[in-house]
C-alpha positions as semicolon CSV with decimal commas, in nm:
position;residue;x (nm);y (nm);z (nm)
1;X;13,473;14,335;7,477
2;X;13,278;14,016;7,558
3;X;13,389;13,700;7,488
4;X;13,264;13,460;7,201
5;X;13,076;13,203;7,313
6;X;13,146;12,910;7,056
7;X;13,039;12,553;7,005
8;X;13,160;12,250;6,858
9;X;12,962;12,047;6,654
10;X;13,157;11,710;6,605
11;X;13,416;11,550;6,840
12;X;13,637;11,389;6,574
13;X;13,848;11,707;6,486
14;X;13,676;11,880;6,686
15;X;13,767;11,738;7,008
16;X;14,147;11,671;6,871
17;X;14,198;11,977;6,748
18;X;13,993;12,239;6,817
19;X;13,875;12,200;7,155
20;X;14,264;12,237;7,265
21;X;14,280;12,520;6,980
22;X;14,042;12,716;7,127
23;X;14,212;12,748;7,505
24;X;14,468;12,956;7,309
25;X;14,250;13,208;7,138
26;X;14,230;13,537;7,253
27;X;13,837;13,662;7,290
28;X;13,675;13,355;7,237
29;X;13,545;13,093;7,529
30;X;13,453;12,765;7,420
31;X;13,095;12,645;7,603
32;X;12,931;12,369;7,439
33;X;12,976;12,058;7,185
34;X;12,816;11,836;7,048
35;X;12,830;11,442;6,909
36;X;12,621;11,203;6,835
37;X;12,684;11,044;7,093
38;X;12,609;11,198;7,408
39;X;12,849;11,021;7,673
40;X;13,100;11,112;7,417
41;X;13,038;11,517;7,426
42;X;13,019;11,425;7,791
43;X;13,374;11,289;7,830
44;X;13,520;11,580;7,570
45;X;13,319;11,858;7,763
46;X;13,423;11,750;8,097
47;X;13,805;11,698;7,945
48;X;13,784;12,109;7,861
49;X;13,542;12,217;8,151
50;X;13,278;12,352;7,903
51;X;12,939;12,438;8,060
52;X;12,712;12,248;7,837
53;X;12,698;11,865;7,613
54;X;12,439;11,738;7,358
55;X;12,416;11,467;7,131
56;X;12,140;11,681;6,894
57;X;12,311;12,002;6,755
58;X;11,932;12,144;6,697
59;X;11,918;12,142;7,065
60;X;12,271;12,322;7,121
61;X;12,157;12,553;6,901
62;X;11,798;12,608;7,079
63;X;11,944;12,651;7,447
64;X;12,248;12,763;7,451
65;X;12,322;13,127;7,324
66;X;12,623;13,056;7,075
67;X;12,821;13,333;6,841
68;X;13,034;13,121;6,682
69;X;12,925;12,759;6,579
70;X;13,227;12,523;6,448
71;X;13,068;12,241;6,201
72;X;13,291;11,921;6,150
73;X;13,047;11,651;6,169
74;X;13,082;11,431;5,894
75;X;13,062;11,597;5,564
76;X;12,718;11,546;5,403
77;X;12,588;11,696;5,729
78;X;12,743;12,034;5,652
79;X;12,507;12,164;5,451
80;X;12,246;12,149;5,697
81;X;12,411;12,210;5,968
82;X;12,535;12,554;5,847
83;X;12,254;12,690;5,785
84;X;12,065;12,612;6,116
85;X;12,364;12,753;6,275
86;X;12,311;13,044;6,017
87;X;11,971;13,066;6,084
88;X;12,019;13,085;6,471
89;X;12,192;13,359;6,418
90;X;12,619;13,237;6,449
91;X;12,918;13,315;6,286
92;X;13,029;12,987;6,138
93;X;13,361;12,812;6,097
94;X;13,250;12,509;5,865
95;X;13,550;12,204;5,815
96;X;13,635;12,067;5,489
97;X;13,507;11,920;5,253
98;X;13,282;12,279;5,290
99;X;13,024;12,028;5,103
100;X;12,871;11,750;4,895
101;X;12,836;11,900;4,596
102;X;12,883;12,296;4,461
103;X;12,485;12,283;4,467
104;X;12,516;12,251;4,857
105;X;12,815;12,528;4,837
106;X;12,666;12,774;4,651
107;X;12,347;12,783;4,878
108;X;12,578;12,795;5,228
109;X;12,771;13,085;5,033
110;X;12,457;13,260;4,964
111;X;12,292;13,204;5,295
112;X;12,635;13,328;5,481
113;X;12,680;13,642;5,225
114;X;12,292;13,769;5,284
115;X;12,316;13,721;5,674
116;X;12,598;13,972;5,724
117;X;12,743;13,712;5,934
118;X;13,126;13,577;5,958
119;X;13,169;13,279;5,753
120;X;13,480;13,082;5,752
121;X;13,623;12,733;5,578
122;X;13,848;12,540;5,785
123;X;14,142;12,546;5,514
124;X;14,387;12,587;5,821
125;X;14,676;12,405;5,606
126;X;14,733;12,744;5,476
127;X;14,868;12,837;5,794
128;X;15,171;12,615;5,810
129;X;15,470;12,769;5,838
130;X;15,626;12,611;5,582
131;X;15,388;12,658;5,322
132;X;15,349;13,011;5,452
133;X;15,694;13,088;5,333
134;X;15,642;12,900;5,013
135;X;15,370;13,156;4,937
136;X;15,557;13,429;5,030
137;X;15,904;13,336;4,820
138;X;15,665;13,276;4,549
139;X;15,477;13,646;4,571
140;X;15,874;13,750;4,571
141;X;15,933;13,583;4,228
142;X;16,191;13,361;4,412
143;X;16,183;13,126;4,134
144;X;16,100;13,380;3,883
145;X;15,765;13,220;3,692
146;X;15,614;12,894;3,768
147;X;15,567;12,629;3,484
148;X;15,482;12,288;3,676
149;X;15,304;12,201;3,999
150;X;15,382;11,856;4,139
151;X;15,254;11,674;4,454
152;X;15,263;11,356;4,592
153;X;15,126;11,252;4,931
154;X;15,144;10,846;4,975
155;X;15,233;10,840;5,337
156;X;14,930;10,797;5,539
157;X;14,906;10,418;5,553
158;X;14,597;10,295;5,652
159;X;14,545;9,937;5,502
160;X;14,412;9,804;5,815
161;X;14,153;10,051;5,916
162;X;13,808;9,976;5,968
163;X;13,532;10,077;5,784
164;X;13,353;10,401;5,883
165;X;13,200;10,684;5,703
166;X;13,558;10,792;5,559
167;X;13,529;10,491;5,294
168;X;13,141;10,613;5,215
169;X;13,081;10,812;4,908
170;X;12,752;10,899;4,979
171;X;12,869;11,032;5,335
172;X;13,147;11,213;5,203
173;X;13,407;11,007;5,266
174;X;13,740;10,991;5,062
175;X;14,093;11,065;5,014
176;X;13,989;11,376;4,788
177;X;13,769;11,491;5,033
178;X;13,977;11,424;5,374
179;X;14,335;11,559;5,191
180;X;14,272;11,643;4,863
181;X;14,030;11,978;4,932
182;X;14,367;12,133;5,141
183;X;14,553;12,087;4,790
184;X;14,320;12,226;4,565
185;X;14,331;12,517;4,775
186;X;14,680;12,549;4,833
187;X;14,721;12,516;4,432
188;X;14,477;12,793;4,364
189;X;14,656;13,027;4,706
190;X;15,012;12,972;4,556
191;X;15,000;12,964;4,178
192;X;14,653;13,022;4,043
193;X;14,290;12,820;4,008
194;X;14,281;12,515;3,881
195;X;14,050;12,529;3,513
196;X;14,070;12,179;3,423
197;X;14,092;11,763;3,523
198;X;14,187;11,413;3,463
199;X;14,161;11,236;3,701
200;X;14,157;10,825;3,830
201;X;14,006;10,794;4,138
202;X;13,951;10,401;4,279
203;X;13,928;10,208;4,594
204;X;14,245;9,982;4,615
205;X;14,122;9,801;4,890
206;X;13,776;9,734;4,774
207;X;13,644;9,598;5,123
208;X;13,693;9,740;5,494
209;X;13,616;9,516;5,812
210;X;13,324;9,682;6,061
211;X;13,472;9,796;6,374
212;X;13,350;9,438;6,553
213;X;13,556;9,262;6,293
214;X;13,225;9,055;6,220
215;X;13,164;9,135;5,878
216;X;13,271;9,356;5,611
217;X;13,165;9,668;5,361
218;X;13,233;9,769;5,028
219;X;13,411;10,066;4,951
220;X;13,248;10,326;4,784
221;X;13,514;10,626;4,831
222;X;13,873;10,666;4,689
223;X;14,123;10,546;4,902
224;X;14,352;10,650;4,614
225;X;14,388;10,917;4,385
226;X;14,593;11,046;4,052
227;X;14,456;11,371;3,931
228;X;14,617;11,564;3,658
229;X;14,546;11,941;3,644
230;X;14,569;12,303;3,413
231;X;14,542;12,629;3,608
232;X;14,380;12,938;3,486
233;X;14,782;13,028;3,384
234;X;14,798;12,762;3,169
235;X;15,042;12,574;3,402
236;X;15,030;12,199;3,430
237;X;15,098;12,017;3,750
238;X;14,942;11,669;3,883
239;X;14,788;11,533;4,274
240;X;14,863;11,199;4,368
241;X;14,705;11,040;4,682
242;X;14,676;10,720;4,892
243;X;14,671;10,563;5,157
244;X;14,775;10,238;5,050
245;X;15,107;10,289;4,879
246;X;15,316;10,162;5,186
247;X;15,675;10,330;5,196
248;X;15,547;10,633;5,009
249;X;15,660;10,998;5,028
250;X;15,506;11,325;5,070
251;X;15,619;11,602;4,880
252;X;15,538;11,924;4,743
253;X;15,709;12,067;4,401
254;X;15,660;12,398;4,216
255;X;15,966;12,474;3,929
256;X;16,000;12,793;3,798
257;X;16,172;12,964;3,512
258;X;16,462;13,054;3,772
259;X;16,468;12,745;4,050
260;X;16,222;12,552;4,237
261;X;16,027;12,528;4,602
262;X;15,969;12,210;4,769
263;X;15,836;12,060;5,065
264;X;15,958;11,764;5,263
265;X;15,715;11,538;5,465
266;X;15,501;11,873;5,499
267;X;15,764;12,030;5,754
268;X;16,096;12,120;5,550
269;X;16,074;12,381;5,280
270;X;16,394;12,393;5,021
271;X;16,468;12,608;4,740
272;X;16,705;12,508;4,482
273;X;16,896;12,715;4,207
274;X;17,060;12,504;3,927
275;X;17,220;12,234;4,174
276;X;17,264;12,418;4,471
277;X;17,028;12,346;4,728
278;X;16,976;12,502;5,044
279;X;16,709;12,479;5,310
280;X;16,478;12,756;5,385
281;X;16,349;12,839;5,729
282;X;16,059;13,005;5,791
283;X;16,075;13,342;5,917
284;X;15,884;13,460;6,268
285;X;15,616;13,627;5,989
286;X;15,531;13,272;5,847
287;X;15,498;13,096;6,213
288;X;15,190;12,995;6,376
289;X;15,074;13,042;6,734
290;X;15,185;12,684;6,842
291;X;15,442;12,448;6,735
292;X;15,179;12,160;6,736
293;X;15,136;12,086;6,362
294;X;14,796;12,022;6,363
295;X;14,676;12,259;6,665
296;X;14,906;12,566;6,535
297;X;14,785;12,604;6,249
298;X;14,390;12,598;6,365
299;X;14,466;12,840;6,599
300;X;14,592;13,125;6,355
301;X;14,279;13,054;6,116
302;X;14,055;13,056;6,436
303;X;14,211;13,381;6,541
304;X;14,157;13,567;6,253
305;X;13,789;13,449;6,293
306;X;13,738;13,557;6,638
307;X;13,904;13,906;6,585
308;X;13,692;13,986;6,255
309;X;13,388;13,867;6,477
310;X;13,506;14,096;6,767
311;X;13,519;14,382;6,467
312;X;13,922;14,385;6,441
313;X;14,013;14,438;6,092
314;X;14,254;14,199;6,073
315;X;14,444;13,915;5,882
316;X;14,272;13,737;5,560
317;X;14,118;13,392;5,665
318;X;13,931;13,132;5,403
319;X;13,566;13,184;5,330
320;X;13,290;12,989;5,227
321;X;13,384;13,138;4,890
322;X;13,701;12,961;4,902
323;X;13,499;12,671;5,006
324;X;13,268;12,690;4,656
325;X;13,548;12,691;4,486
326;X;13,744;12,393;4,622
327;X;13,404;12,201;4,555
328;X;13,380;12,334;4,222
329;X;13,749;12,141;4,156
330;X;13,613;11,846;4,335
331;X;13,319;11,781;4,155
332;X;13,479;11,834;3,812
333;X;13,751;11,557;3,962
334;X;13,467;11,295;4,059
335;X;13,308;11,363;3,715
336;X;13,599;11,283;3,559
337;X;13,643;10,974;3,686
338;X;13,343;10,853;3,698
339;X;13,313;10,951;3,286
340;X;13,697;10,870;3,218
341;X;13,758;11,209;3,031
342;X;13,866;11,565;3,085
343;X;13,663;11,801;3,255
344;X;13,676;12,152;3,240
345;X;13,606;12,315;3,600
346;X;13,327;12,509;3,436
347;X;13,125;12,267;3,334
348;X;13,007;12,208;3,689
C-alpha cells in the first residue's frame, strides 16, 4: 500500500497543528504546503523536510501529484479552494468554518458526493477524550434523558490582539466561526440538532490596532457571543462566547432526568448524581493518539481519513455533510442577530 501524498494549504493551523499531526499518521506522507507567503511555506516546509513550497495553491495543485489536500486558509477561501482540490482529483480534509454561507456548503457537499472522493470537515474537537466519554455515558443513558444544554466558554482573552482577518466578517472571521462551529457540532453529536436561535452577537471591542500599531480597523466580526438554542428534541440549552470577558470560565453542562455531565476547562469530565460528585476518567476507548490537546485530537480525525482513503473500513470521521449542517446553524445565528428575532434553522 502506497503512501498518501498530502498537502497543506495554509500555515496557520496548518503548520501548528497538522504538519506535526501528520508525522504520526500511519499511510500518509506529508509533501507540500502552501501560504501566501512563500518564505513562510519555505521556513514550515524546511521545519518538516517536505519536498515541495508554494505561495499559489493553484500551482501546488498543478505540479505536484497530491491525494489528499488539507484546506485551512482563511475561511471565505474554502469554497474555492475545495473544489480545485476536488477538481484535481484529491481527497479533501477542509477546516472549519466548512464555509461562508450554506450556499457555499451545499455546492462543496455536492461537488465531494458526485466525485466519489473522501471528503472530510476538520471537527477534530470530537475527538477529545473527554468529550469522547461524555458521548459515550450519554449513548449509556448515564443521566437517563437530557432536558438542558449549557455552555460557557469566556476564557480565551484576547483584548490586545491585533487586527487580522479573525475580526473580518466578510473574511470569515469571528468567535462563532473560530469556536462556535466545534459547539454546534458537538450539540447536534451528543444530544440532537439544533432547530432553532436567538442569538446576540456584537463586537465588544469595536476597534483592533494593525499589526504596525500605526493605525486602527473597525470590527466587523463578533468577538462575543450569547446564543440561545431548541434541538430537534425539544430541549433547550444556550452558547455563550468571548474573548473579552477577562477571568471567565469554560464549561460544558448537559442535566438529565437522572444526573448531569460536565466539563471543566475542556479537560475534566464529572458526573454528578443528586450531590455526589465524582470525576470521570476517560477510558483507553475514548483516548486519542497523543496527549497534545490540540495535535491528539487531529491525529485520530486524520487517521480515520487516511485509512478510508487507503480503503480500510474503519472508524466514523465528520463529513462535509456535517459541515452543511454546522453552517446551516450558523447562518440562522447571524440572521438572528442581525434581525433581532428567532430563527428557525429551516428557514435558511
Amino acid at each position: 500500500m502506497c503512501a498518501v501524498r498530502v498537502g497543506i494549504i495554509g500555515t496557520g493551523f496548518g503548520a501548528s497543528v497538522q504538519a506535526p499531526g501528520f508525522r504520526c499518521i500511519n499511510g500518509a506522507e506529508l509533501v507540500a504546503i502552501t501560504s501566501a507567503r512563500l518564505e513562510r511555506a519555505r521556513a514550515v516546509a524546511s521545519e518538516f523536510g517536505l519536498s515541495h513550497a508554494f505561495d499559489d495553491y493553484r500551482e501546488m495543485l498543478r505540479r505536484v501529484p497530491l491525494d489528499l489536500v488539507c484546506v485551512t486558509s482563511p475561511p471565505h477561501l474554502h469554497h474555492e479552494m475545495t473544489l480545485a482540490a476536488l477538481d484535481a482529483g484529491a481527497h479533501v480534509l477542509c477546516d472549519k468554518p466548512f464555509a461562508m454561507n450554506v450556499a457555499e456548503a451545499s455546492e462543496m457537499l455536492q461537488r465531494g458526493q458526485r466525485s466519489g472522493l473522501v471528503h472530510a470537515v476538520d471537527f477534530e474537537f470530537r475527538f477529545v477524550p473527554v468529550r469522547a466519554a461524555m458521548k459515550r455515558l450519554l449513548e449509556a443513558g448515564e443521566i437517563g434523558e437530557p432536558f438542558l444544554v449549557r455552555i460557557a466558554d469566556l476564557t480565551l482573552a484576547r483584548t490586545d490582539q491585533r487586527y487580522g482577518w479573525w475580526f473580518d466578517r466578510t473574511r470569515g472571521g469571528g468567535l462563532l466561526q473560530a469556536i462556535g462551529a466545534h459547539y454546534i457540532d458537538a450539540v447536534g453529536w451528543w444530544v440532537s440538532p439544533i432547530t432553532s436561535v436567538s442569538a446576540d452577537l456584537r463586537a465588544v471591542i469595536p476597534e483592533r490596532r494593525w499589526e504596525d500599531g500605526t493605525g486602527s480597523e473597525r470590527v466587523t466580526a463578533d468577538d462575543t457571543a450569547a446564543i440561545a438554542f431548541r434541538l430537534e428534541n425539544g430541549i433547550s440549552g444556550q452558547i455563550d462566547l468571548s474573548v473579552c470577558a477577562q477571568g471567565g470560565r469554560r464549561r460544558i453542562e448537559i442535566f438529565g432526568s437522572q444526573g448531569s455531565l460536565f466539563i471543566e476547562d475542556g479537560a475534566r469530565l464529572f458526573r454528578a448524581h443528586g450531590t455526589d460528585v465524582e470525576e470521570v476518567k476517560p477510558e483507553a476507548r475514548d483516548q486519542g493518539r497523543l496527549e497534545d490537546p490540540r495535535v491528539g485530537p487531529f491525529v485520530e480525525l486524520a487517521q480515520r481519513v487516511v485509512d478510508r482513503i487507503n480503503g480500510v473500513d474503519g472508524l466514523p470521521f465528520t463529513t462535509f455533510a456535517d459541515g452543511l449542517a454546522v453552517q446551516r446553524v450558523m447562518d440562522a445565528i447571524h440572521r438572528s442577530s442581525d434581525e433581532r428575532r428567532e430563527v428557525v434553522v429551516s428557514e435558511v
